[in-house]
ZAMARGU-4260 file (C-alpha; in steps of 0.2 Angstrom, whole numbers, plus 5000, padded with zeros to 4 digits):
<rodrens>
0) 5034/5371/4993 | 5050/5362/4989 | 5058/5353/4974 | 5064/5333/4982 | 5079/5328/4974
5) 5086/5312/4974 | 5101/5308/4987 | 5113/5301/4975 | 5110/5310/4960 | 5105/5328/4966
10) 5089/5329/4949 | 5072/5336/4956 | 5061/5318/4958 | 5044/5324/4964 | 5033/5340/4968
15) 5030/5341/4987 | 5020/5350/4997 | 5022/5355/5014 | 5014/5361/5030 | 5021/5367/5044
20) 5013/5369/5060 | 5019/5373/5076 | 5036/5368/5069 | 5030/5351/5063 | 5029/5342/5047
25) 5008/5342/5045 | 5004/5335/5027 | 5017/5330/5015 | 5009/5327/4995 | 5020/5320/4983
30) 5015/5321/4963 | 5017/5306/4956 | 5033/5305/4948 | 5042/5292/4939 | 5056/5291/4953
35) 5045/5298/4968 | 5050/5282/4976 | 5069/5286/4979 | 5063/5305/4986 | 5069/5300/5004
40) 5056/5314/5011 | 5041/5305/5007 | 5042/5290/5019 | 5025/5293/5028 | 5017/5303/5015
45) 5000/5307/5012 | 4991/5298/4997 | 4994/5305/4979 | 4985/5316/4969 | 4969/5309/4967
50) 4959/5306/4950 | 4946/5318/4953 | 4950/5337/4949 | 4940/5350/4955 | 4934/5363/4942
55) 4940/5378/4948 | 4958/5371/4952 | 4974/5365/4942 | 4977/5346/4945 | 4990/5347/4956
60) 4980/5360/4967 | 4964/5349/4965 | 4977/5336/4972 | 4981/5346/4988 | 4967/5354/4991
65) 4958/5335/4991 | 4971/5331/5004 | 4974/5345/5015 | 4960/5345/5025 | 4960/5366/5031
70) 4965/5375/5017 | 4969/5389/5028 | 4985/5382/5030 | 4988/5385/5012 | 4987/5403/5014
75) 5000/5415/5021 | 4995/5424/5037 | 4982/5436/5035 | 4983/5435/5015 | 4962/5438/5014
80) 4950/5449/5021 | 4964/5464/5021 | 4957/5474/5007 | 4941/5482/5008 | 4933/5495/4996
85) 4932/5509/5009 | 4952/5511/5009 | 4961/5525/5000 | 4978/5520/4995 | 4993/5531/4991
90) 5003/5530/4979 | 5013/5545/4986 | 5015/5552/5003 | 4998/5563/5006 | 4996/5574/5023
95) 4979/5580/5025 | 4985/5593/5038 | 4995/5603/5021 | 4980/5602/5011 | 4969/5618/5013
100) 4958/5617/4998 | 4949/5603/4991 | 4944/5603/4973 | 4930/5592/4965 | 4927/5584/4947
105) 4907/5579/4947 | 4902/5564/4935 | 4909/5549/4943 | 4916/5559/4957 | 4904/5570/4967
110) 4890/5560/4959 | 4891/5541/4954 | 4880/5533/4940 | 4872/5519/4942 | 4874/5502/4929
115) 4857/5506/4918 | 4865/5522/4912 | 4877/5512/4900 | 4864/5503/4894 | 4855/5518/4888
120) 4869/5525/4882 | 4874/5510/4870 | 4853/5509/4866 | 4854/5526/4860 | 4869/5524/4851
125) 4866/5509/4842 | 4849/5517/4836 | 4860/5531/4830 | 4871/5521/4819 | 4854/5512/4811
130) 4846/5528/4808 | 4858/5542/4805 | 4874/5531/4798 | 4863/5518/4787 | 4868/5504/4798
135) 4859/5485/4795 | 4843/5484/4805 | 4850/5466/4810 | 4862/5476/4821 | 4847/5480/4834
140) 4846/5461/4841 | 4863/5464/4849 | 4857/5470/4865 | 4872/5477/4880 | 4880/5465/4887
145) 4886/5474/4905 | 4901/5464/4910 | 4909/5461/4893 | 4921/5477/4893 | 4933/5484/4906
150) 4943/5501/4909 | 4958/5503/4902 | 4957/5494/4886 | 4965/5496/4870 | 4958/5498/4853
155) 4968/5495/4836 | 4957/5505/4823 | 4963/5497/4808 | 4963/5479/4814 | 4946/5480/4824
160) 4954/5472/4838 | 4948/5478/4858 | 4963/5470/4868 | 4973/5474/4888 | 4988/5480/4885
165) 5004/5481/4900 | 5013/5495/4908 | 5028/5490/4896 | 5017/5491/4881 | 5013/5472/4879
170) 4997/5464/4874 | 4990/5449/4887 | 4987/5435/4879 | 4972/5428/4877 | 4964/5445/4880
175) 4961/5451/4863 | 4944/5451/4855 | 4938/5453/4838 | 4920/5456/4838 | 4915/5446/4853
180) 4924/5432/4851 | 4944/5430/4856 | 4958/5429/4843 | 4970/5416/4843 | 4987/5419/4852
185) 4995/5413/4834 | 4985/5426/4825 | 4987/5439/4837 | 5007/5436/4833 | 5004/5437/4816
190) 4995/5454/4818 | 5008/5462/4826 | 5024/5456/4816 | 5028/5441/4828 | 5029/5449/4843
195) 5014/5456/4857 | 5024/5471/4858 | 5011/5488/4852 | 5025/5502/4848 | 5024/5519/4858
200) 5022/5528/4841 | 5006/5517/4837 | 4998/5522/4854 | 4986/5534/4856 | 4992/5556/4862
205) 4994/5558/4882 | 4975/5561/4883 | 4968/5546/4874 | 4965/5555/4858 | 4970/5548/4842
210) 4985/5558/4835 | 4993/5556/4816 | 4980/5547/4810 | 4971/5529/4816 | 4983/5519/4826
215) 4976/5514/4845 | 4964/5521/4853 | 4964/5519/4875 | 4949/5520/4882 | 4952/5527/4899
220) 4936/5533/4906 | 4921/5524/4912 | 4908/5532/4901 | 4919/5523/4887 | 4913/5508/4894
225) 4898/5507/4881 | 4908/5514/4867 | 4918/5500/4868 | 4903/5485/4870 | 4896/5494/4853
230) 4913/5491/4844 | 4913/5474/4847 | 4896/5471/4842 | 4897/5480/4826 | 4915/5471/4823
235) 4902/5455/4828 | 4889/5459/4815 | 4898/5460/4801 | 4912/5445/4804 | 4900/5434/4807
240) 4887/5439/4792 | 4903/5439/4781 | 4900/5457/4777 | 4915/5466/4769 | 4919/5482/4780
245) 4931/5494/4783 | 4936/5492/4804 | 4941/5513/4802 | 4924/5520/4796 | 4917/5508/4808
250) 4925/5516/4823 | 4923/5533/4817 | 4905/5530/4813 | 4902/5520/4833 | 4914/5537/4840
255) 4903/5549/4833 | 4886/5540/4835 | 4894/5539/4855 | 4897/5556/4856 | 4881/5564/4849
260) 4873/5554/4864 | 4883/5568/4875 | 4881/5580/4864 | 4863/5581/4861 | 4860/5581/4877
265) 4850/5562/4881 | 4863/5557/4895 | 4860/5573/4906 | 4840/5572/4902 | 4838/5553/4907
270) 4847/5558/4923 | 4838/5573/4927 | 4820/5562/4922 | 4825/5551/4935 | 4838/5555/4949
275) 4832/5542/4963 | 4838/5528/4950 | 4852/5534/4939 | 4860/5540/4952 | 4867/5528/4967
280) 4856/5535/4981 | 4869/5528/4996 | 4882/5536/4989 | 4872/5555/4989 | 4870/5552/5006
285) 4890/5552/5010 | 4894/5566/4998 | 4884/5578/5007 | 4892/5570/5022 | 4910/5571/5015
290) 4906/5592/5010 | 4901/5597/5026 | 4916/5589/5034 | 4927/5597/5026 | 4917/5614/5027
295) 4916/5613/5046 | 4934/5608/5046 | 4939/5626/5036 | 4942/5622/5022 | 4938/5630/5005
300) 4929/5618/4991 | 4929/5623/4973 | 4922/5612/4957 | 4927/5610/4940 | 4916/5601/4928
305) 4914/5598/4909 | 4895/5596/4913 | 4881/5610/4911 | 4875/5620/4925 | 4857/5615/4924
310) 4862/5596/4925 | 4874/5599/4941 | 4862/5609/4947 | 4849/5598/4949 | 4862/5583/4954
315) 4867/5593/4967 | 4851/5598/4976 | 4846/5580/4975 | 4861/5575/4983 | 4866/5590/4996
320) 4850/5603/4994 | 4844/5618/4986 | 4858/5627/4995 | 4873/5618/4989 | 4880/5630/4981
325) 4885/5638/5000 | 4898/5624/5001 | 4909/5631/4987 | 4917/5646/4983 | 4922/5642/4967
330) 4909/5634/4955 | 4915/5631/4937 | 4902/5623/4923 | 4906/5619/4905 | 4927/5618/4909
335) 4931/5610/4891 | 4944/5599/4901 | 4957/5594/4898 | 4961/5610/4888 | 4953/5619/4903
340) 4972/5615/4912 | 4983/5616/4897 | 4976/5632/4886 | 4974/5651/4891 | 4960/5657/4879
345) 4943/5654/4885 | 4939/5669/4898 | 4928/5664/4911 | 4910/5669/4907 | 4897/5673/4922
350) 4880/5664/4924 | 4866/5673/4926 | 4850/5665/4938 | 4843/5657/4920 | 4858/5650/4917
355) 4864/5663/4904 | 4881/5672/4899 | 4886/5687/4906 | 4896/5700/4895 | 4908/5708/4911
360) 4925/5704/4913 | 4928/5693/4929 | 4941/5701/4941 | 4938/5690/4957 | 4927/5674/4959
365) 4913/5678/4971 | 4906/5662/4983 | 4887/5656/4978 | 4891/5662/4958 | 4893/5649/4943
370) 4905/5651/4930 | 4907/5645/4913 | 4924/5638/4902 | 4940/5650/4907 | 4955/5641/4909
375) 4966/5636/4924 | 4980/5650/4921 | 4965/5664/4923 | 4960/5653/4938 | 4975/5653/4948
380) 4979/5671/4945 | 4961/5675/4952 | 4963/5660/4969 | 4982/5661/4972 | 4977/5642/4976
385) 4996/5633/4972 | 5006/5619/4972 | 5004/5605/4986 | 4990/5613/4997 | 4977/5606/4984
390) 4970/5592/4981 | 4959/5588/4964 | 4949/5573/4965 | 4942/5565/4947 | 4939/5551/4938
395) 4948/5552/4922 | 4966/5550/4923 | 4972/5564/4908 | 4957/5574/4908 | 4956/5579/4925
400) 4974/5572/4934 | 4988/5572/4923 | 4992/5591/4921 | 4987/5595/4938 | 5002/5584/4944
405) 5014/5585/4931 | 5014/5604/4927 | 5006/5613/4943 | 5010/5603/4958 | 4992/5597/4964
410) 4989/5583/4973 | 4977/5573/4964 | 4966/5559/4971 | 4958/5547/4958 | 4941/5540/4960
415) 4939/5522/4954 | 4922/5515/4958 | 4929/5496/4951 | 4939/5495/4966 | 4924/5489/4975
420) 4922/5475/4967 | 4940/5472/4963 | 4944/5472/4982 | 4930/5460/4985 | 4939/5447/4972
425) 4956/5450/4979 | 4949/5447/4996 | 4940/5429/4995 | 4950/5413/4998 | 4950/5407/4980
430) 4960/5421/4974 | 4972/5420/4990 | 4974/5401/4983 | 4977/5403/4966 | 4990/5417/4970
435) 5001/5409/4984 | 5001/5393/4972 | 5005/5403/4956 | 5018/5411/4965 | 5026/5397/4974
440) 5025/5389/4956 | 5035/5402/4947 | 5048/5401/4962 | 5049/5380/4960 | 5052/5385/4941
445) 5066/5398/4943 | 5075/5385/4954 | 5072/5370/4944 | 5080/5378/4930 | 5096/5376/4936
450) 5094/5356/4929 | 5098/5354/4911 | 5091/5335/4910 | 5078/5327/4901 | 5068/5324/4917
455) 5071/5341/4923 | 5065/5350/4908 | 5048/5339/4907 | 5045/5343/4925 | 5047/5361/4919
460) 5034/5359/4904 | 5021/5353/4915 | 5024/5366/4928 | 5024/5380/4916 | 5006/5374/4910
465) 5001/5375/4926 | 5006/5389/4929 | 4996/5397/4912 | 4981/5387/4918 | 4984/5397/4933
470) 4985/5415/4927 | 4966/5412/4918 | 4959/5407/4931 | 4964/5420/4942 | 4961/5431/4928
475) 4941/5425/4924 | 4939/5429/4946 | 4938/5449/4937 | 4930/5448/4921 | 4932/5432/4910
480) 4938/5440/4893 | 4949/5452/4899 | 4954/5451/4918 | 4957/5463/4932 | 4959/5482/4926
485) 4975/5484/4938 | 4985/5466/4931 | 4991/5459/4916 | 4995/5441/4922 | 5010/5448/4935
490) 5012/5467/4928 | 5003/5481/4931 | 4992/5487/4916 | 4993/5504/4906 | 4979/5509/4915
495) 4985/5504/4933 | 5003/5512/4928 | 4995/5530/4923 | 4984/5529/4940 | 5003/5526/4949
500) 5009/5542/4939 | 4996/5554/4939 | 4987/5550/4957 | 4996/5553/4973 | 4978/5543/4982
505) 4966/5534/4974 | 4945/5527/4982 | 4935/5518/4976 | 4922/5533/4981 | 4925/5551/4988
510) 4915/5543/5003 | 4930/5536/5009 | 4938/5550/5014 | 4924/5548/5031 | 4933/5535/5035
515) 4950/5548/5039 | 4954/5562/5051 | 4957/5579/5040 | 4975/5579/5047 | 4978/5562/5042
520) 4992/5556/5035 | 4994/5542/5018 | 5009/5532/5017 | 5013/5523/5003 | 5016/5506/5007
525) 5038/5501/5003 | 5037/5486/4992 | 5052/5482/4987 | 5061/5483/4972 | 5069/5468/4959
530) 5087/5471/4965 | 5080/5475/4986 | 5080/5459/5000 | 5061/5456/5003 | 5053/5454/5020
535) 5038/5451/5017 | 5032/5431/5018 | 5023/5435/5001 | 5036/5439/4992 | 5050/5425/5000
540) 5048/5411/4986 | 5052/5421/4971 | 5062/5432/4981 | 5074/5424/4990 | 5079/5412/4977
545) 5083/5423/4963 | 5101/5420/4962 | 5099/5398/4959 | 5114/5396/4970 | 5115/5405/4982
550) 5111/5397/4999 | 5122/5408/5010 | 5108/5420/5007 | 5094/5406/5014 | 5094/5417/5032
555) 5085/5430/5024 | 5070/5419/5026
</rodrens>
């Protein structure tokens, strides 16, 4: 992709695509342009953009795309079909061989949920809010809607707005709802003083929690997923009834009516009702698979769950087997993380066969017993288990990663079941499009910009709405309000930089470690940084051209 300039004057006259095969000139489009004519690379060119635009593409794409007859030459090299969702990927260096014991979280890590749990999470809920807070009945016709929210979002409390913020604290345009509908870009400005910039001091503590009264709230778990469709529907009802409101009680109200779901109990007795389909039944296969590999292998297993015993329990033995306990020598119920990892009060308690406290002291951990609370100072006096030789895996970034890594030294391994479908997105041909164009775009722009006249500057008007155009429709291949949980536009988001931070590996199931010798070793891969030479063909448009001038530097390509 090249800017054609004009012989005698040197200003950017057309928009051209080329492709080179076998060292050749293959297809050469040229946009129209109001001096395309005097471009002299355009002699033998192939038609113009034609009228009709496809639906999925910008104009000029549609334009190539109708022209080019294998879009494969579009594409880099081996630019699809590289991802698959039975990958782990490192964010650090990882050698298996150093790690000698393996710990586990168990919701959404040992054991993965399937879809119809939200749904009766939000059911149950939403009942709540009606009966117990005095809610309008009306509020009953909204029923789940299961794609509408992702990880990683955002709440303001005060505003009622659910929106997908950046690694550097910026909110995506376009991404910010009210209720279910999306709020204006101008009136997201004017909600935040004129800028899209959310201040650290407005964000929510390290782990989530709202600190210093209602600011933002992150929602960094997947059991939040419903939490978050209720907020928008209750914002919904009362926006569109013209019902004054206050957005603060109403999140406290949807938070508490979320939590007595958990807290009474109805999420572990639906599971428990009906294992065989609240429970994905391929993926109990491979943990029981993924355990006995690592016991055969020597190593030692310990688990560490917030949940009660008799829910794990009978997870567990529908998973593994009635002798599951055999695989562990640690087995710890009713953790209270994440203040399991940063207090030293709660002593650990002993189970008894009916699942009641003991009253002893506990000196040593004994394999085949369960224990309740305690914290992980006690834990680690009574293991000796330190520093790099173990690895936690778990779900929730704060709760079950982020001390483990900061203050101890584990490795942690993050599970994050949305990769599967994420990788499946990242891998078809129509993203691979829409990205080598956008990027090739944004290269054409930083080089044009170097041309201060009147033509110039239009050309870089209608590029840079193509380029817009561009980020939403890659952005609605993930999830059409909000977009893939790892990007905002070309950043990572908050969420996909606290994954970097406080996982050295992360899976989109713990069934991918089958896929890995126990001595394997996980590199990270180098990308390179702003100031660094790139050498990868991906990377050569923006790359290699960020200095506008300077072509000594063109052998770099």
């Amino acid at each position: 992709v090249c800017v054609c300039v004009c012989v005698e004057t040197g200003i950017p006259t057309c928009r051209v695509v080329e492709q080179v095969r076998g060292g050749k000139m293959g297809v050469h489009v040229c946009c129209p342009s109001a001096a395309w004519s005097n471009c002299p690379r355009t002699e033998g060119a192939g038609p113009l953009c034609p009228a009709e635009v496809g639906q999925c593409c910008t104009p000029l794409l549609a334009g190539v795309l109708a022209t080019v007859s294998d879009t494969d030459y579009l594409i880099p090299p081996g630019a699809c079909n590289l991802l698959n969702s039975s990958t782990i990927y490192a964010n650090n260096e990882v050698n298996l061989a150093e790690v000698d014991i393996y710990g586990f979280d168990y919701d959404y890590t040992l054991a993965l949920y399937s879809n119809a749990l939200n749904t009766m999470i939000y059911n149950t809920a939403r009942s709540f809010l009606i009966e117990h807070f005095k809610y309008p009945e009306e509020i009953s016709k909204y029923d789940y809607i299961p794609n509408f929210a992702a990880r990683g979002l955002h709440y303001d409390i005060q505003k009622g707005l659910l929106m997908k913020i950046d690694a550097f604290h910026y909110i995506q345009p376009g991404t910010v709802y009210r209720g279910l509908s999306p709020v204006p870009d101008e009136e997201v400005l004017e909600f935040f003083g004129g800028t899209y910039h959310v201040p650290l001091q407005q964000d929510s503590g390290f782990y989530g929690k709202v600190r210093m009264g209602p600011k933002v709230k992150q929602f960094m778990d997947i059991f939040s997923i419903p939490e978050m469709t209720l907020l928008a529907v209750a914002n919904d009802f009362f926006i569109t009834n013209d019902i004054e409101y206050d957005p603060v009680h109403l999140f406290k109200d949807v938070s508490e009516a979320i939590g007595m779901v958990h807290l009474k109990g109805y999420m572990y007795k639906w599971v428990m009702q009906d294992l065989g389909e609240k429970l994905i039944s391929s993926h109990c296969d491979e943990t029981e698979a993924v355990l006995n590999r690592l016991v055969n292998q020597g190593k030692k297993l310990f688990l560490i769950t917030n949940s009660p015993f008799s829910f794990v329990d009978k997870g567990m033995i529908h998973m593994v087997g009635k002798n599951w306990r055999d695989f562990f020598d640690v087995i710890i119920v009713g953790a209270d993380k994440p203040h399991f990892f940063t207090d030293c009060i709660k002593p650990f308690r002993l189970l008894d066969g009916n699942g009641d406290l003991r009253w002893e002291k506990i000196k040593n951990f004994e394999k085949g017993k369960i224990y309740k609370q305690g914290n992980l100072f006690d834990f680690l006096r009574l293991t000796g288990w330190r520093g790099s030789k173990v690895l936690y895996f778990g779900d929730h970034l704060y709760s079950d990663l982020a001390d483990l890594m900061l203050r101890h030294g584990w490795r942690t391994a993050a599970i994050v079941p949305e990769l599967e479908q994420e990788t499946k997105v990242v891998s078809t041909d129509r993203y691979a499009l829409n990205l080598t164009w956008l990027q090739a775009l944004t290269g054409l722009m930083e080089r044009l910009q170097t041309h201060r006249d009147q033509d110039s500057k239009q050309v870089f008007q209608e590029w840079q709405k193509e380029r817009e155009e561009l980020r939403v429709m890659t952005k609605n291949l993930f999830n059409p309000q909000f977009g893939s949980i790892f990007r905002t536009c070309h950043n990572p988001t908050y969420f996909s930089r606290r994954l970097c931070r406080f996982s050295d590996i992360y899976m989109a199931s713990l069934s991918c470690l089958l896929n890995y010798d126990v001595l394997h070793t996980f590199f990270p891969r180098r990308t390179p940084l702003q100031h660094e030479a790139p050498l990868w063909m991906d990377q050569l448009c923006t790359g290699c051209i960020k200095t506008p001038f300077l072509e000594e530097m063109s052998h770099i390509r």
